[in-house]
LUMVO-558126 format. One record per residue (C-alpha): residue number from 1; x, y, z. Coordinates in nm, 3 decimals, decimal comma, padded with zeros to 5 digits. Each point is the difference from the previous one (the first is absolute). Layout:
<rec><n>NUM</n><c1>X</c1><c2>Y</c2><c3>Z</c3></rec>
...
This chain:
<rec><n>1</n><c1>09,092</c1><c2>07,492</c2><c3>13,624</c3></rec>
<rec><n>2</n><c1>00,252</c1><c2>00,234</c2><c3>-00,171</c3></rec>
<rec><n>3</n><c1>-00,155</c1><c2>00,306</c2><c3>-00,123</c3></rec>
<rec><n>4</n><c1>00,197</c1><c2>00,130</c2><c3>-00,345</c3></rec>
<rec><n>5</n><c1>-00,070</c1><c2>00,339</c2><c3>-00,201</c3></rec>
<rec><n>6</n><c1>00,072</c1><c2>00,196</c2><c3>-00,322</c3></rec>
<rec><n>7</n><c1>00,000</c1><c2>00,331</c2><c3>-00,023</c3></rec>
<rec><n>8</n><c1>00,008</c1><c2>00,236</c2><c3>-00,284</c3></rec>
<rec><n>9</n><c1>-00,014</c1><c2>00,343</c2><c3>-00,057</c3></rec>
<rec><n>10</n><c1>00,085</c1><c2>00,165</c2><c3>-00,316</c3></rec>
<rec><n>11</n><c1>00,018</c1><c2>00,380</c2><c3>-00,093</c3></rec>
<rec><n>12</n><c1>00,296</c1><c2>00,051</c2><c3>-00,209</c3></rec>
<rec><n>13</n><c1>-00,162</c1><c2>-00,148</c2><c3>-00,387</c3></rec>
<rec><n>14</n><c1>00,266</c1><c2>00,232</c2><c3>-00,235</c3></rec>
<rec><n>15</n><c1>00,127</c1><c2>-00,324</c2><c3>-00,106</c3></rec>
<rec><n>16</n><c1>-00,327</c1><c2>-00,157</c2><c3>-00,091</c3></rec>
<rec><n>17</n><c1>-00,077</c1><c2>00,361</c2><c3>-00,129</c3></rec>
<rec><n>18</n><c1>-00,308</c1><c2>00,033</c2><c3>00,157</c3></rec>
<rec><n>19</n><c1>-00,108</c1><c2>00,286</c2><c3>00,211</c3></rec>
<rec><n>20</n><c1>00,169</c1><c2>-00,007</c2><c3>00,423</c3></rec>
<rec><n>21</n><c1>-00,174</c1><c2>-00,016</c2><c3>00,249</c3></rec>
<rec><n>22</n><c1>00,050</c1><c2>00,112</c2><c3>00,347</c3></rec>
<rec><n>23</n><c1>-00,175</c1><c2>-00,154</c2><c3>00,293</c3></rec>
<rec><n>24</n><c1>00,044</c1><c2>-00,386</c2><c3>-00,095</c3></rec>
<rec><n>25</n><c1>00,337</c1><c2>-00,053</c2><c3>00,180</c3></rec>
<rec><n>26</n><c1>-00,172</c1><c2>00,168</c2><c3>00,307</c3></rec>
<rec><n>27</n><c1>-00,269</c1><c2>-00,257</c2><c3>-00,038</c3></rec>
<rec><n>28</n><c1>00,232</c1><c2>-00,257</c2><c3>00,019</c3></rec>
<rec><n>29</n><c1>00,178</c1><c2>00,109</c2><c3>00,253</c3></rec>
<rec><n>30</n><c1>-00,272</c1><c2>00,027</c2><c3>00,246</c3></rec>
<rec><n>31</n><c1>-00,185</c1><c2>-00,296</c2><c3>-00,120</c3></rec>
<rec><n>32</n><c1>00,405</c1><c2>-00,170</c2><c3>00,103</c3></rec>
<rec><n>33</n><c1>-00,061</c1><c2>00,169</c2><c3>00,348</c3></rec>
<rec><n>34</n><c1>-00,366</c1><c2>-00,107</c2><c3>00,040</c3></rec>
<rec><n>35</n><c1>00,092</c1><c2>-00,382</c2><c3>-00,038</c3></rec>
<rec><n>36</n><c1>00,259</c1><c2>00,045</c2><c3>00,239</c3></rec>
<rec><n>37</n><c1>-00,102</c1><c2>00,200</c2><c3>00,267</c3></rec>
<rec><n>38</n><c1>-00,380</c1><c2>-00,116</c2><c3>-00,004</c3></rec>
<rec><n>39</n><c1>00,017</c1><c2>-00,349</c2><c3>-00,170</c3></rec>
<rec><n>40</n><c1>00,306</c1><c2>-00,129</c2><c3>00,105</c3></rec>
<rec><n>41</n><c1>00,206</c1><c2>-00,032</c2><c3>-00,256</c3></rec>
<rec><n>42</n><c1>00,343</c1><c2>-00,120</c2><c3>00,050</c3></rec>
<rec><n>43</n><c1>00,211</c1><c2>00,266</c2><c3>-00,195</c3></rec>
<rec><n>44</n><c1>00,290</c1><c2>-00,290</c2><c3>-00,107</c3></rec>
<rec><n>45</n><c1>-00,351</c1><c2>-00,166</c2><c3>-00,230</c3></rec>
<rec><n>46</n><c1>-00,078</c1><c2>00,302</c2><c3>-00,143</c3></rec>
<rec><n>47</n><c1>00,159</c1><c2>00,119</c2><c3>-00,360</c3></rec>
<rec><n>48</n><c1>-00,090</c1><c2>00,389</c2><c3>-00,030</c3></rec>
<rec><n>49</n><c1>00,082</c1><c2>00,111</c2><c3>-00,368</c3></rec>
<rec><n>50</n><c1>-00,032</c1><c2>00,339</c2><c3>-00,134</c3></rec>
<rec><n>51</n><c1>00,012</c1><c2>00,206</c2><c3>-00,302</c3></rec>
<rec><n>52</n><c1>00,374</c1><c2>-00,125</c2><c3>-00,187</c3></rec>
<rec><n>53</n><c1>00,032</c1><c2>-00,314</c2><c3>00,222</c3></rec>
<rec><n>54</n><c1>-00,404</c1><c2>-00,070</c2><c3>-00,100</c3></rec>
<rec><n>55</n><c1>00,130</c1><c2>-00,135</c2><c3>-00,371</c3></rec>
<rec><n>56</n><c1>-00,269</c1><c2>-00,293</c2><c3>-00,099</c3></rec>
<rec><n>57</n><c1>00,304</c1><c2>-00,297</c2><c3>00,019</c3></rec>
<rec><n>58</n><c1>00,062</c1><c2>00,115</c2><c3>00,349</c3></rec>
<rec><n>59</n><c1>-00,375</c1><c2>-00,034</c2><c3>00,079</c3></rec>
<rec><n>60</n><c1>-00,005</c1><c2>-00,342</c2><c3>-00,179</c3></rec>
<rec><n>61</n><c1>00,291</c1><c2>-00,153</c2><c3>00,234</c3></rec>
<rec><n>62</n><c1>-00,116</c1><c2>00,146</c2><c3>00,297</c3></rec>
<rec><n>63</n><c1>-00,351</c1><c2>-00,089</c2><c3>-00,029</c3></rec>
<rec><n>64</n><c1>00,126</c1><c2>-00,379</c2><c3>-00,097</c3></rec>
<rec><n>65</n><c1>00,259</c1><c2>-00,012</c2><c3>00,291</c3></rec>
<rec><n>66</n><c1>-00,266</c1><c2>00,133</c2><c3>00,218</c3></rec>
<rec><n>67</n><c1>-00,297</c1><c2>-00,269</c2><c3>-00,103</c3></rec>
<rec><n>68</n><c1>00,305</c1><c2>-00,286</c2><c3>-00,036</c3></rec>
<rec><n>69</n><c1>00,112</c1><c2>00,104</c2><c3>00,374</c3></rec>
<rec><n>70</n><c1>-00,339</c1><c2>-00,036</c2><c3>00,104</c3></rec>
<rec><n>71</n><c1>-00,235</c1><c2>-00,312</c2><c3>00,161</c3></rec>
<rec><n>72</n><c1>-00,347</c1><c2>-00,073</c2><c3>00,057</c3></rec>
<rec><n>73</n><c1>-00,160</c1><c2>00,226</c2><c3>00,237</c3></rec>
<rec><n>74</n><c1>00,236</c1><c2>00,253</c2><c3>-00,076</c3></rec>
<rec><n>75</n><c1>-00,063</c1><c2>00,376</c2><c3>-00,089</c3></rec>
<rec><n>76</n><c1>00,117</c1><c2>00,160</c2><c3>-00,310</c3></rec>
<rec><n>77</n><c1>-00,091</c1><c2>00,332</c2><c3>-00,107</c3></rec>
<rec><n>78</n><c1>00,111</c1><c2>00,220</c2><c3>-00,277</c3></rec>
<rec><n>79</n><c1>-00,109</c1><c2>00,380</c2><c3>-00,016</c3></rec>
<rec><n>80</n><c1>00,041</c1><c2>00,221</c2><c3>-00,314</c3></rec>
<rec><n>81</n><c1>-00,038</c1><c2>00,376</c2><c3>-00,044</c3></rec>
<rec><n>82</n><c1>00,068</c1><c2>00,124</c2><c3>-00,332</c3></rec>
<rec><n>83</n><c1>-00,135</c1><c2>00,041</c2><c3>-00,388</c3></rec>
<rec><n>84</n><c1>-00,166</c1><c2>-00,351</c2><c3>-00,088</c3></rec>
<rec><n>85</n><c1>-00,197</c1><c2>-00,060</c2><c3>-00,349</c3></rec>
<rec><n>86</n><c1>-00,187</c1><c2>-00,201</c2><c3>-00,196</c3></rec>
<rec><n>87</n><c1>00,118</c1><c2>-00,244</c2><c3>-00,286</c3></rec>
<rec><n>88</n><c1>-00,146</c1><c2>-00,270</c2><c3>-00,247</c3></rec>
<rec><n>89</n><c1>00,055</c1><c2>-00,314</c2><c3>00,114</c3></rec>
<rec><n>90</n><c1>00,262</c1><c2>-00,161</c2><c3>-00,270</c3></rec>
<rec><n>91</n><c1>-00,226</c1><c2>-00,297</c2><c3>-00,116</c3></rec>
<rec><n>92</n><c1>-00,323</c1><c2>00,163</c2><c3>00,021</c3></rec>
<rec><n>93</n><c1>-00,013</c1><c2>00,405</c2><c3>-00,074</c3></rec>
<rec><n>94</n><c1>-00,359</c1><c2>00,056</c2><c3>00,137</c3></rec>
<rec><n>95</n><c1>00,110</c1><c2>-00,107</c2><c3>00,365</c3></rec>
<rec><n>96</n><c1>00,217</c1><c2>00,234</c2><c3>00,178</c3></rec>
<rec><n>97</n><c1>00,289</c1><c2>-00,048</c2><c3>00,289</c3></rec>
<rec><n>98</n><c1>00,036</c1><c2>00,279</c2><c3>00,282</c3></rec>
<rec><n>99</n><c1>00,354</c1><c2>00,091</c2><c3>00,018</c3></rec>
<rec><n>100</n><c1>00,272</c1><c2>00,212</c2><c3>00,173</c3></rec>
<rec><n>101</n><c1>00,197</c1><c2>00,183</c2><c3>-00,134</c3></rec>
<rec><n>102</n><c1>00,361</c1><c2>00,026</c2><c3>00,174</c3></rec>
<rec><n>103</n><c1>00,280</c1><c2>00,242</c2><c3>00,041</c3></rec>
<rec><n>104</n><c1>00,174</c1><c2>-00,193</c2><c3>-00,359</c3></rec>
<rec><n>105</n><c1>-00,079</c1><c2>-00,336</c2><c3>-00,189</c3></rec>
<rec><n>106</n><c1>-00,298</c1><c2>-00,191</c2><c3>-00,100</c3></rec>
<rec><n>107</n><c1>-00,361</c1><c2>00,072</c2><c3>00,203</c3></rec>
<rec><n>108</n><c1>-00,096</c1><c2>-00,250</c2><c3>00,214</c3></rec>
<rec><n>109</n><c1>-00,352</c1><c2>-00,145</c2><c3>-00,037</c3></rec>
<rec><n>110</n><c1>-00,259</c1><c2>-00,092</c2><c3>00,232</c3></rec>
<rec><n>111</n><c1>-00,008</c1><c2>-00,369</c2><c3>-00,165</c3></rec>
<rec><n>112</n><c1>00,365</c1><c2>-00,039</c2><c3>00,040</c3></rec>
<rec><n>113</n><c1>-00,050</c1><c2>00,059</c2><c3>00,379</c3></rec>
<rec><n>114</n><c1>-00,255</c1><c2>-00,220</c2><c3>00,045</c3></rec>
<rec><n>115</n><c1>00,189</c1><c2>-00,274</c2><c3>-00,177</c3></rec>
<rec><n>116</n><c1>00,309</c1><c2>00,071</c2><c3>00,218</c3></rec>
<rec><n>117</n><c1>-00,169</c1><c2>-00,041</c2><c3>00,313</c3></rec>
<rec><n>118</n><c1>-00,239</c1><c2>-00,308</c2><c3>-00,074</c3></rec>
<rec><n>119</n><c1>00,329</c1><c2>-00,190</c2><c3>-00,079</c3></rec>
């Protein structure tokens, strides 16, 4: 069983031009240590992406290298500290996606998760 993570962290939002934040990239970093040190984590599976390397095309090919990599019985886990929102689903505007919202690009929704990690 290989054990894979994502990690996120994003404070720095002046090009989404949304407000900063500041304790997100700490978050990250200690949820980073916490698989590691307590879980076990081998450091060469685990992506750590922060503030301007956190753009949502980074996220996309890391989190589909990262489920591609992987086998049954394997561990994958993503972590994200940051803004997130809610939009209209395109096709239907009374249901509503969960997203993130990264350091630049388009937000990431809950849905589009889901869908990469069921394929």
């Amino acid at each position: 069983m290989t054990k894979r993570a994502v990690i996120v962290g994003v404070n720095d939002y002046s090009v989404q031009g949304a407000n900063s934040l500041r304790y997100c990239v700490p978050d990250a970093a200690a949820f980073y240590h916490l698989l590691r040190d307590a879980f076990l984590f081998d450091p060469q599976n685990m992506f750590y992406l922060v503030d301007s390397n956190a753009t949502s095309e980074q996220i996309r090919q890391t989190l589909r290298y990262v489920l591609t990599q992987s086998q049954p019985g394997d561990v994958v886990c993503f972590y994200y500290s940051g803004h997130g929102a809610r939009r209209a689903h395109p096709g239907n505007p009374t249901q509503m996606y969960e997203t993130i919202i990264l350091y630049s690009g388009q937000h990431i929704s809950d849905h589009e998760i889901y869908l990469a990690a069921e394929a």
